[in-house]
N, C-alpha and C positions, 0 to 999 in steps of 0.2 A: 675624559675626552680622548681616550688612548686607542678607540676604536675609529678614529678620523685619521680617513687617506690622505685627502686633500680639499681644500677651499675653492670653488670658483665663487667669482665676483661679477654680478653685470651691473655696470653703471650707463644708467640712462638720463641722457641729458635734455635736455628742456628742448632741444628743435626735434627728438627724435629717435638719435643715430645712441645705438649703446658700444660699449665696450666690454668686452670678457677678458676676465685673468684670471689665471689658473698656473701653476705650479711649474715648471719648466720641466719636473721628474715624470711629469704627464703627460702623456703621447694626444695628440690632437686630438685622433679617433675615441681613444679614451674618455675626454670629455667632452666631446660631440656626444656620444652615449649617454652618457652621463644627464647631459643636458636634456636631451632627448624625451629619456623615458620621464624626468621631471616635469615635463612640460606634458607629457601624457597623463601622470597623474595628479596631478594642473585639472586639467580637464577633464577628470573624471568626477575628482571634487568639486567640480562646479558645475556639473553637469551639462559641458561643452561638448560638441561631437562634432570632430574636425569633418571638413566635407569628403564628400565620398567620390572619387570621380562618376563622371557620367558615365551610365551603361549604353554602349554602343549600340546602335541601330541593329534589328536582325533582319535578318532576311526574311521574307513574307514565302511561307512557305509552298512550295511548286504543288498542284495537285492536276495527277494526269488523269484520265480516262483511258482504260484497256479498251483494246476495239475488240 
């Protein structure tokens, strides 16, 4: 196991609310990341596909008449 950076921990408690722990030699962003991309391939493996935002309305396009 000599190839492990660090450990995050998510404990989920019975109303809902989790808790993350992670290393203090770990920068936030670092395991925001980290988290991140797990939970991407999370979802790949399960064949989840996070929502996509909505595509904005376009505009209806103007059509002129040359006189």
């Amino acid at each position: 196991m000599s190839d492990v950076r660090y450990v995050v921990n998510v404990i989920v408690y019975e109303d809902g609310h989790c808790d993350v722990i992670w290393d203090s030699s770990v920068s936030d962003e670092e395991c925001y990341e980290a988290l991140k991309q797990v939970t991407k391939d999370m979802e790949n493996a399960f064949g989840i596909n996070p929502p996509t935002p909505p595509t904005p309305p376009r505009k209806p396009p103007t059509i002129k008449r040359l006189k």
